[in-house]
PLY file of the C-alpha trace (Angstrom):
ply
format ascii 1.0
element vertex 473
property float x
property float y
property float z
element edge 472
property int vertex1
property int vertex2
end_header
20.32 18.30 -163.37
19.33 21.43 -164.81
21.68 24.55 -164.83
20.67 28.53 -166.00
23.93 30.06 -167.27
24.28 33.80 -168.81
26.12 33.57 -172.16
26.39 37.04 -173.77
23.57 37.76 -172.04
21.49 35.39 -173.22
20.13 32.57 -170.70
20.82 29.17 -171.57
19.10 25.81 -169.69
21.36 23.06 -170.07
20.48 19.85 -168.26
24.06 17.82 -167.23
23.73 14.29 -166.38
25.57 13.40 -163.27
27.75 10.37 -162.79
24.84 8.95 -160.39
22.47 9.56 -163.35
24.46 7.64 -165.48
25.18 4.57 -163.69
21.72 3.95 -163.18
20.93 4.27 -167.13
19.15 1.21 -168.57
20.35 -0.26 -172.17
17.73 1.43 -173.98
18.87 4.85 -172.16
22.87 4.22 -172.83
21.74 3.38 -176.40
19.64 5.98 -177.49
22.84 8.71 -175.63
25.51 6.43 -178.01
23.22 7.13 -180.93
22.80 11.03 -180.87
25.89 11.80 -179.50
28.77 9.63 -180.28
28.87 6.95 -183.35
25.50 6.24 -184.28
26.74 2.98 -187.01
28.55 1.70 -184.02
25.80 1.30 -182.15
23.39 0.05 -184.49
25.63 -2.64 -184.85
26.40 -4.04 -181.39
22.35 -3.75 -180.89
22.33 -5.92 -184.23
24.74 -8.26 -183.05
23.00 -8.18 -179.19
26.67 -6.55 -177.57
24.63 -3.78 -175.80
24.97 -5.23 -172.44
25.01 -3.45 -169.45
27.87 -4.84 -167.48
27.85 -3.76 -163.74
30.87 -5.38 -162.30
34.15 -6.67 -163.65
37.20 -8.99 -161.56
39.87 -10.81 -163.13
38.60 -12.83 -166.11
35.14 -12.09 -165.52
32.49 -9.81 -166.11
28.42 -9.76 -164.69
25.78 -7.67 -166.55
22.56 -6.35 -164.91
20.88 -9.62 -164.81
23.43 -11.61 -163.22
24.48 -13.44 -166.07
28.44 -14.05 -165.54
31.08 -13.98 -168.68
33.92 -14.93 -168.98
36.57 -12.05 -170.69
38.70 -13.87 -173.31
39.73 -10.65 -175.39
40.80 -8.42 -172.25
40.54 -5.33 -173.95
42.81 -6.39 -176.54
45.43 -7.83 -174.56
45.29 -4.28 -172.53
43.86 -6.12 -169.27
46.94 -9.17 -169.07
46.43 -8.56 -164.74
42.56 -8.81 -165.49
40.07 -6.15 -164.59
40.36 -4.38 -161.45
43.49 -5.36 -160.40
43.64 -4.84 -156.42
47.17 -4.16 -156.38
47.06 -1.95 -159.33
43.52 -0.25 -157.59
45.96 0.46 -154.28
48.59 1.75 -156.20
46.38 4.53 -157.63
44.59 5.31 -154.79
47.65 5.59 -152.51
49.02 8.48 -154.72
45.54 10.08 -155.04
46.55 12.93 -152.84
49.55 14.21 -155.13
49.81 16.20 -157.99
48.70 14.61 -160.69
49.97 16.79 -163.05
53.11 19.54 -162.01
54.96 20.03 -165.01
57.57 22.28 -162.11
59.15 19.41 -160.41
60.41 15.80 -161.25
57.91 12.89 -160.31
59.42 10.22 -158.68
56.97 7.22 -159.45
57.51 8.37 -162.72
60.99 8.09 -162.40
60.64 4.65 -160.50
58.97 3.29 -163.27
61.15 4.23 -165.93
64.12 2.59 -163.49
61.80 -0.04 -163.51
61.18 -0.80 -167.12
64.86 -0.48 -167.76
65.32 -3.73 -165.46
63.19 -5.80 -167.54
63.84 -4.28 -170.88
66.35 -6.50 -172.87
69.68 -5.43 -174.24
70.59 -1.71 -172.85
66.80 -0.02 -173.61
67.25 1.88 -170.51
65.69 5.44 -171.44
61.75 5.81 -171.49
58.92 8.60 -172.48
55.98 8.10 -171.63
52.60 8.85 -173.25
48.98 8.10 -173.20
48.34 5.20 -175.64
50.23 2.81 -178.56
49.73 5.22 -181.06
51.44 7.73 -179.35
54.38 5.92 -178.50
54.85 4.69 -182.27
54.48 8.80 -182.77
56.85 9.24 -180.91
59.56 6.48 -182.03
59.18 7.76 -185.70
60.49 10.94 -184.43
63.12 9.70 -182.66
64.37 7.37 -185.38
63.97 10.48 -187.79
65.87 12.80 -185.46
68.72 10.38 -184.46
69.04 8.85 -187.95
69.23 12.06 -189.67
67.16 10.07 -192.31
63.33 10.13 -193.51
62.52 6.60 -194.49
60.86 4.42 -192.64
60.03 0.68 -193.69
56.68 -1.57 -192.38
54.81 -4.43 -193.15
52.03 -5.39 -194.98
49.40 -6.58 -192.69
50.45 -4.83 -189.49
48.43 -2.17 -187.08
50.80 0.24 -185.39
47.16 2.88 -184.48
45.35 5.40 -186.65
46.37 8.51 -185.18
47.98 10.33 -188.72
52.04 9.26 -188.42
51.31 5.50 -186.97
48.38 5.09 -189.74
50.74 5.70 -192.29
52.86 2.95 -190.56
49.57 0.36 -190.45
49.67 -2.16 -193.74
45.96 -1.97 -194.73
44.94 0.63 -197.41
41.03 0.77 -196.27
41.81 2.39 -193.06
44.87 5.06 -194.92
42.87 5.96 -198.11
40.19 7.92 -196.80
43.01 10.09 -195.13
45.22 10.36 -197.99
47.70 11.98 -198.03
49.72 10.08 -195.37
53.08 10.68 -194.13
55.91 10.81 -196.50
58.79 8.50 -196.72
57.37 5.08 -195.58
56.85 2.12 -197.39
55.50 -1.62 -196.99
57.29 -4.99 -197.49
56.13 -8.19 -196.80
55.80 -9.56 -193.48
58.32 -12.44 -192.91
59.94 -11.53 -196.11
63.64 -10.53 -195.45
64.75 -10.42 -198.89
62.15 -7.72 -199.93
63.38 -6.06 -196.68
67.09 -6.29 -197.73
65.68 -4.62 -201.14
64.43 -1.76 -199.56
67.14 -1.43 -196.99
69.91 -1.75 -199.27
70.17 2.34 -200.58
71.18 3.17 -197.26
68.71 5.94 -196.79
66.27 3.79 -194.27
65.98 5.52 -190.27
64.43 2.52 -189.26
62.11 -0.36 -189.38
58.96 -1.64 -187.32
57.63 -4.44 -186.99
55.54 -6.32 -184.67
56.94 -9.35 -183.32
53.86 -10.82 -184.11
51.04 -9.10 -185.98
48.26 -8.99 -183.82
45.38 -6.94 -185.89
46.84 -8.75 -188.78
45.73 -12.02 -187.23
48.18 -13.27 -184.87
50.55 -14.02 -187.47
53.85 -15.13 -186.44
56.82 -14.87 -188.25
58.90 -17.45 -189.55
61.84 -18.82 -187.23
64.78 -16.93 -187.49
63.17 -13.67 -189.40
63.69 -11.34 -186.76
67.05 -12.43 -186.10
67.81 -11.82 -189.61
65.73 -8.38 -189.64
67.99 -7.55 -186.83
71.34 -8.45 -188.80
70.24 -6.39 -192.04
69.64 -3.21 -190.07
72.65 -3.01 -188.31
74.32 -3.83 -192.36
72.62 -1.17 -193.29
72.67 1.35 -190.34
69.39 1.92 -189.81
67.30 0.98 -186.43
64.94 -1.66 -185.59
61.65 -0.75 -184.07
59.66 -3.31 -182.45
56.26 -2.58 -181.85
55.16 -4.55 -178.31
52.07 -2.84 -177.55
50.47 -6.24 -177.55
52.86 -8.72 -177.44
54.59 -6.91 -174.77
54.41 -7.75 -170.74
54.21 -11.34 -170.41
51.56 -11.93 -172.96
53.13 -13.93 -175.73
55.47 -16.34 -172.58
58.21 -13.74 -172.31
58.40 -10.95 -170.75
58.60 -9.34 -174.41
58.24 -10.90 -177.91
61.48 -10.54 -179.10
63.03 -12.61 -176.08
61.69 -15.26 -177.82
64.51 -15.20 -180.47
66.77 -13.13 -178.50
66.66 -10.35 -180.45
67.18 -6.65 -178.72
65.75 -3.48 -180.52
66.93 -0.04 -180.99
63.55 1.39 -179.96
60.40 -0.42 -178.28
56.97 0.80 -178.26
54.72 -0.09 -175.02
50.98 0.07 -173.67
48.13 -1.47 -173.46
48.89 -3.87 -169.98
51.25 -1.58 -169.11
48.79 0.07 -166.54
47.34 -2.92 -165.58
44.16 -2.14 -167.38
43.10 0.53 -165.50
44.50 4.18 -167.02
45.75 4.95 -170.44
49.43 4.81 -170.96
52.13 4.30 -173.20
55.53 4.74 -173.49
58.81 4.23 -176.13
61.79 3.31 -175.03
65.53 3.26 -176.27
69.65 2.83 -175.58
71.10 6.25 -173.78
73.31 6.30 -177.43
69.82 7.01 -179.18
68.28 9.07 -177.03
71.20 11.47 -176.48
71.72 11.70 -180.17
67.75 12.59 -180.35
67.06 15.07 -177.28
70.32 15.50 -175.36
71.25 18.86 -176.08
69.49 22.07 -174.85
67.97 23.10 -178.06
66.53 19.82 -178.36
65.46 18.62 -175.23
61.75 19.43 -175.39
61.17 18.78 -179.17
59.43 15.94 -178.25
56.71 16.49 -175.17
53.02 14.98 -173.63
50.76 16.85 -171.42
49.36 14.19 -169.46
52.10 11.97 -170.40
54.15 10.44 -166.90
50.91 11.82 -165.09
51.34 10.76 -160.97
48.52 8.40 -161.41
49.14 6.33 -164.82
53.04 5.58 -163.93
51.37 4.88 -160.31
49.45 1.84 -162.05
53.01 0.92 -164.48
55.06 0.48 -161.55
52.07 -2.10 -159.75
51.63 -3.78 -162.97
55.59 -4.31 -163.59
55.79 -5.59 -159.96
53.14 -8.08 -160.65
54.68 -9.23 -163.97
57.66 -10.26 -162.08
56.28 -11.35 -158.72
54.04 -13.59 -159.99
55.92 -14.82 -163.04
53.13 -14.51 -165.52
55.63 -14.62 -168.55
55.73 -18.12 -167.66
52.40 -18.34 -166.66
51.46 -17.19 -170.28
53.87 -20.34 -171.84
52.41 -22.67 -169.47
48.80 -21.92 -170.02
49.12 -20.55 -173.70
50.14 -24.46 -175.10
48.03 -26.29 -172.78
45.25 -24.24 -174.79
46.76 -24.37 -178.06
47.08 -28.18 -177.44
43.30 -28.23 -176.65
42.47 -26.48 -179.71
44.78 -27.28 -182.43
43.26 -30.75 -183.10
39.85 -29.34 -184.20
41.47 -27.67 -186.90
41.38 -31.99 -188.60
38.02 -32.34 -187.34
35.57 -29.50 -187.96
35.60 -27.96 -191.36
34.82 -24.74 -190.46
38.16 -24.24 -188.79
41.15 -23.65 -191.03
44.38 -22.82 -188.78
44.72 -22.59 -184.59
48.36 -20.00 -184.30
49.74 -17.94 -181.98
52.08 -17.98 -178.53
51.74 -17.75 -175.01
48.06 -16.29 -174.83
47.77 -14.43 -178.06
46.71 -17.14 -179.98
43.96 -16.50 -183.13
41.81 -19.01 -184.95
41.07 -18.66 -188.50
38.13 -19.67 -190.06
37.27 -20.45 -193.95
35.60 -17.72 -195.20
34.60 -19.65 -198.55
31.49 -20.24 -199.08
30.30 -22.28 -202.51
27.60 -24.32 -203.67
24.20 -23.01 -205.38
23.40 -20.81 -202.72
26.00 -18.87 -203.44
25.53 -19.07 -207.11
22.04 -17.65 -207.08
23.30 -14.69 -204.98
25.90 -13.96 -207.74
28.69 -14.42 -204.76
26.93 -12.04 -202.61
26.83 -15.28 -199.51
30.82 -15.93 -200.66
31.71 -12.21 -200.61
29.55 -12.05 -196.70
31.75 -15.26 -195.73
35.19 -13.29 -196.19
33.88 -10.35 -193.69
31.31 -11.89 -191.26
32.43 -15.68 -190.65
34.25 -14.76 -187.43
31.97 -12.24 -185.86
29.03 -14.92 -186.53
31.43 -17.14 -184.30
32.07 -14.41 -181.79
28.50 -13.78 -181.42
27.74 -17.44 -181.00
30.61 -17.39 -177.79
29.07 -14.59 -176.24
25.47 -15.25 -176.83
25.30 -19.03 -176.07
28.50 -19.44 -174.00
29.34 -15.85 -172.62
32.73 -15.90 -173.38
33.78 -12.29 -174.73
35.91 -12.79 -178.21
36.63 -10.25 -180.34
38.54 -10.97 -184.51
41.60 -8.86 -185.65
40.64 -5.80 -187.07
42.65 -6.17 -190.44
41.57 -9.97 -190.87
37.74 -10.22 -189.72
37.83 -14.03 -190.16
40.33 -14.28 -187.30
38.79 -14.64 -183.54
41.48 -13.41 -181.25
41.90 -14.90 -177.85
44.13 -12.82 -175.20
42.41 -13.68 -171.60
44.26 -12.08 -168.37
47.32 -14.02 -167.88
45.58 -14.85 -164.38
43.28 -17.14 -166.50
42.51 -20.67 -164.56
42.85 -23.87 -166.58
39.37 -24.49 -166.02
38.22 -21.44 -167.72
40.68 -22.37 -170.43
38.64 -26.04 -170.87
35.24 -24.11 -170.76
36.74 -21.83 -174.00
37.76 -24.84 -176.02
34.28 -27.17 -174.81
32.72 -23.50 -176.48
34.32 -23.33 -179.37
33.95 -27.11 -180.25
30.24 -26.98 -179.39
29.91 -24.67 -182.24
31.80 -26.15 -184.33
30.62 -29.39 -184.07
27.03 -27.94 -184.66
27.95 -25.65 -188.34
30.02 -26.78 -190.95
29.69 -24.08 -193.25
29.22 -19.72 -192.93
25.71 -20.46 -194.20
24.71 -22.68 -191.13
26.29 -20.43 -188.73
25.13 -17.19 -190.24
21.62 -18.93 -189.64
22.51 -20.29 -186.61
23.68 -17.09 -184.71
20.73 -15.10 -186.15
18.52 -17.44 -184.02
20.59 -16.86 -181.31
21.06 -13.16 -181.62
17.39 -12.61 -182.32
15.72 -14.96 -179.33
18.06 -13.03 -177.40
16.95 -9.70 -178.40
13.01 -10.77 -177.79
14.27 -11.94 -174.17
15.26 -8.54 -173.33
0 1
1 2
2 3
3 4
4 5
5 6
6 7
7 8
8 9
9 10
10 11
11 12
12 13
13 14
14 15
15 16
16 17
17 18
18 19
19 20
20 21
21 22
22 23
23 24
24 25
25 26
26 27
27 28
28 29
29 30
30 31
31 32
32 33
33 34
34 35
35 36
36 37
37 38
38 39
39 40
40 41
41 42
42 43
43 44
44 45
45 46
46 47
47 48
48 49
49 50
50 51
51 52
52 53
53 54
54 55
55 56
56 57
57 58
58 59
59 60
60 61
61 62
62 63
63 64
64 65
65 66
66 67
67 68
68 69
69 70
70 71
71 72
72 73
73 74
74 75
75 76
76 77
77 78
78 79
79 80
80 81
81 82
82 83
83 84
84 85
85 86
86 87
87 88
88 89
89 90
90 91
91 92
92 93
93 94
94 95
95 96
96 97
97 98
98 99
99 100
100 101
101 102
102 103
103 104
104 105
105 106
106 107
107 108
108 109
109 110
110 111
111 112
112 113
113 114
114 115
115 116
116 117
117 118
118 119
119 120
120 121
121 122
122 123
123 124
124 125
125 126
126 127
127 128
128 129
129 130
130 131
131 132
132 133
133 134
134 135
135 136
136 137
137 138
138 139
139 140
140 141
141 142
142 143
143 144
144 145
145 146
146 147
147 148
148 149
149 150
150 151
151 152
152 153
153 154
154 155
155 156
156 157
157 158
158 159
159 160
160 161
161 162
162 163
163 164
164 165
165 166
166 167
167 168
168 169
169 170
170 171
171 172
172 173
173 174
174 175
175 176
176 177
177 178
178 179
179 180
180 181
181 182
182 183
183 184
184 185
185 186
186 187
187 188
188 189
189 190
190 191
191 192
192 193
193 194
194 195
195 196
196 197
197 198
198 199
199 200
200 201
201 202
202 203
203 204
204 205
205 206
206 207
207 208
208 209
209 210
210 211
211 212
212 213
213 214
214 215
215 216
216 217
217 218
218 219
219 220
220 221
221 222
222 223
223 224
224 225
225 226
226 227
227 228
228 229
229 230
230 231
231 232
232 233
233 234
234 235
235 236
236 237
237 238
238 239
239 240
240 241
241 242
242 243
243 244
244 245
245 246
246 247
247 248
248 249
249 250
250 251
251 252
252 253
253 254
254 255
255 256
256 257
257 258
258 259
259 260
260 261
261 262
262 263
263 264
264 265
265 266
266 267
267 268
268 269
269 270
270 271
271 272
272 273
273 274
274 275
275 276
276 277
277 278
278 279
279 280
280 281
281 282
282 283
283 284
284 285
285 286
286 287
287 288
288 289
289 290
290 291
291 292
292 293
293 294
294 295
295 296
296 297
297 298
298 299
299 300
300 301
301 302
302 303
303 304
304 305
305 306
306 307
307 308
308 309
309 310
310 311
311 312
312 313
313 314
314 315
315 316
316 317
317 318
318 319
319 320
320 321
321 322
322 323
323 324
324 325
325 326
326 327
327 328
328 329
329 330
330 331
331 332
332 333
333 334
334 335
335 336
336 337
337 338
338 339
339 340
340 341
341 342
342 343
343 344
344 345
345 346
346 347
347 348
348 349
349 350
350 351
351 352
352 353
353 354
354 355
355 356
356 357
357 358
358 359
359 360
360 361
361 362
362 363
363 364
364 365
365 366
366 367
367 368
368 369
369 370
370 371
371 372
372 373
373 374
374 375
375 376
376 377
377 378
378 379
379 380
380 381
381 382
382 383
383 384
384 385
385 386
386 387
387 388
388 389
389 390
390 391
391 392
392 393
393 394
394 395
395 396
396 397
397 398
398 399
399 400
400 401
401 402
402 403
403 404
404 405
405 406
406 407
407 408
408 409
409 410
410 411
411 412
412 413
413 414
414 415
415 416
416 417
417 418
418 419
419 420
420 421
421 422
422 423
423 424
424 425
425 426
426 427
427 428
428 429
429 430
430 431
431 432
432 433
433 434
434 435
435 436
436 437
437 438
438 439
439 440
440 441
441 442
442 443
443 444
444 445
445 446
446 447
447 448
448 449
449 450
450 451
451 452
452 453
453 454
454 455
455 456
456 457
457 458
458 459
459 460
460 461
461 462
462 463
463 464
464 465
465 466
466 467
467 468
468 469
469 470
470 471
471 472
């Protein structure tokens, strides 16, 4: 479409592409758009790896691209889509509130206020007061504030390892120095311990000047590392010693994915503040949301000249909370906590034994469907040698995309590894996930395995695969 405007009197031709336009954009189209205007390395490498696909439809676990082909989604968005894609109770919920404001910052939304009533039912402990936001990052934003505010005190204490976003306060929270370095300098006042570690906590807690701590019940981007038994219990007991609050991060573990309904049920440990998102839409509009006791919150923003310290624009919007409330209903209605247990160790029992049998495979971890498999990135012999450590060096960063793109290219099963530990394949299917999808994943995976025993065989392995596919487009 092509459109004359007058700007200070000057005519300008601009050609818009309309939605219509879009949709009916081939790869090489979408490709070529992705490469002028929005991240041109990205691109180049999902062509390299063959991930340019042009999916048309998505339900549940699955997705179909333009030929047909049918795949099955085993990284849901990173644990974001725990109802699976297109959710037709989530889909009615939105479109039944399509006629309302969406956004009316002059009157009090109910189904905003339904939800938070909602989430205060399921919550553990007495969490009971919500904000809500537009993504995980934001909500860990906004619980630094509020543990700054409440506290009265500045320091805030994370782990090594963990991924709380990359927006400028919740980078300074994530454990990996590539990602904060190029940003430097970070937010003041926080430091690292190790994860697991409660005596390095207790170190760092033990001047009295903490606000708070966050953690992940388990550290997803880290590579589904779970903690030791008892640790959170224990992080619980030192901050109330110490007087300072416990964050727990749930963006991902949160919602049924991990066999509770949150993480920390698991040990029966309740937080001072809890940071939501991903699922908690059902997949299908951003939102996010931190949530606390009435103590907290009142101590934070419960006096007039505090009240709106702490605000969102399109946070609570009619639409987003429309999709929380479906998505909370399903949760319980259809039990998926359990449904996550149940399924999560029937596939952890599938795949655990290959860790004996295949080389390749070093550890099978996780709980309830966030479970990660870690693969040896070592890679010796005289191959290596020649290369000066060059193939060793490619092993630590590229062994577990080489398997992803051997899932997806030969079995079309969508993977995806942990951002701050490449060598770790993540698997976090929709809860909905059939036991017979759940066989087809662990026949994949041991097809692979069974066929490479080393990063050199795979690396030459998937670049067979990746490249016949390429010539078949």
């Amino acid at each position: 479409m092509v459109y004359i405007l007058y700007q200070i009197g000057v005519m300008v031709e601009m050609g818009l592409v309309s939605l219509e336009e879009a949709l009916q954009w081939d790869v090489r189209q979408t490709r070529q758009e992705h490469k002028e205007h929005l991240n041109p390395v990205l691109a180049q490498m999902m062509v390299l790896l063959n991930y340019d696909r042009r999916f048309v439809r998505a339900e549940d676990t699955y997705v179909w691209d333009e030929n047909g082909e049918k795949y099955l989604d085993f990284l849901g968005a990173f644990g974001a889509l725990s109802f699976g894609h297109n959710h037709p109770k989530v889909i009615e919920a939105v479109d039944r509130v399509k006629e309302l404001p969406n956004y009316l910052q002059v009157n009090l939304n109910a189904v905003g206020a339904a939800l938070a009533h909602n989430l205060a039912e399921i919550l553990p402990g007495d969490l009971e007061h919500s904000f809500f936001c537009n993504s995980g990052a934001e909500a860990v934003e906004g619980a630094l504030k509020l543990a700054r505010i409440a506290s009265g005190k500045q320091k805030i204490i994370a782990a090594k390892g963990s991924f709380h976003g990359k927006s400028m306060g919740a980078l300074s929270l994530t454990g990996k120095e590539s990602y904060q370095k190029p940003f430097a300098p970070l937010v003041l006042g926080i430091v690292h311990v190790p994860y697991g570690d409660a005596g390095a906590l207790e170190k760092e807690l033990a001047a009295g000047d903490t606000a708070a701590v966050i953690l992940e019940p388990i550290q997803g981007e880290g590579g589904v590392i779970v903690p030791p038994e008892g640790y959170l219990p224990e992080v619980r007991r030192l901050c109330d010693k110490y007087n300072a609050y416990l964050i727990l991060d749930e963006i991902q573990t949160g919602l049924g994915r991990t066999g509770y309904n949150f993480a920390c049920e698991h040990e029966g440990v309740v937080p001072d503040i809890m940071c939501l998102a991903k699922a908690l839409s059902g997949g299908i509009i951003p939102i996010g949301a931190f949530c606390t006791t009435k103590t907290i919150w009142n101590k934070a923003y419960g006096t007039m000249d505090r009240y709106l310290l702490h605000t969102s624009t399109f946070g609570g919007n009619t639409r987003a909370v429309a999709a929380g409330l479906a998505a909370v209903e399903l949760l319980v209605e259809e039990d998926l906590a359990y449904q996550a247990r149940e399924k999560g160790q029937y596939l952890l029992n599938r795949l655990r034994p290959m860790v004996d049998k295949y080389p390749l495979l070093k550890e099978v971890r996780g709980r309830g469907l966030m479970i990660g498999l870690e693969f040896h990135p070592h890679e010796g012999g005289i191959v290596n040698k020649l290369s000066g450590g060059a193939v060793n060096k490619l092993a630590q960063e590229y062994t577990g995309a080489l398997v992803q793109g051997e899932m997806l290219n030969k079995h079309r099963v969508i993977t995806g590894f942990t951002l701050n530990n490449p060598n770790v394949i993540r698997l976090e299917p929709p809860l909905t996930v059939t036991y017979e999808d759940l066989d087809h994943v662990a026949s994949a995976l041991e097809d692979i395995l069974s066929q490479y025993k080393s990063f050199l065989n795979i690396a030459f392995g998937s670049a067979r695969t990746t490249i016949g596919s390429i010539f078949k487009r």
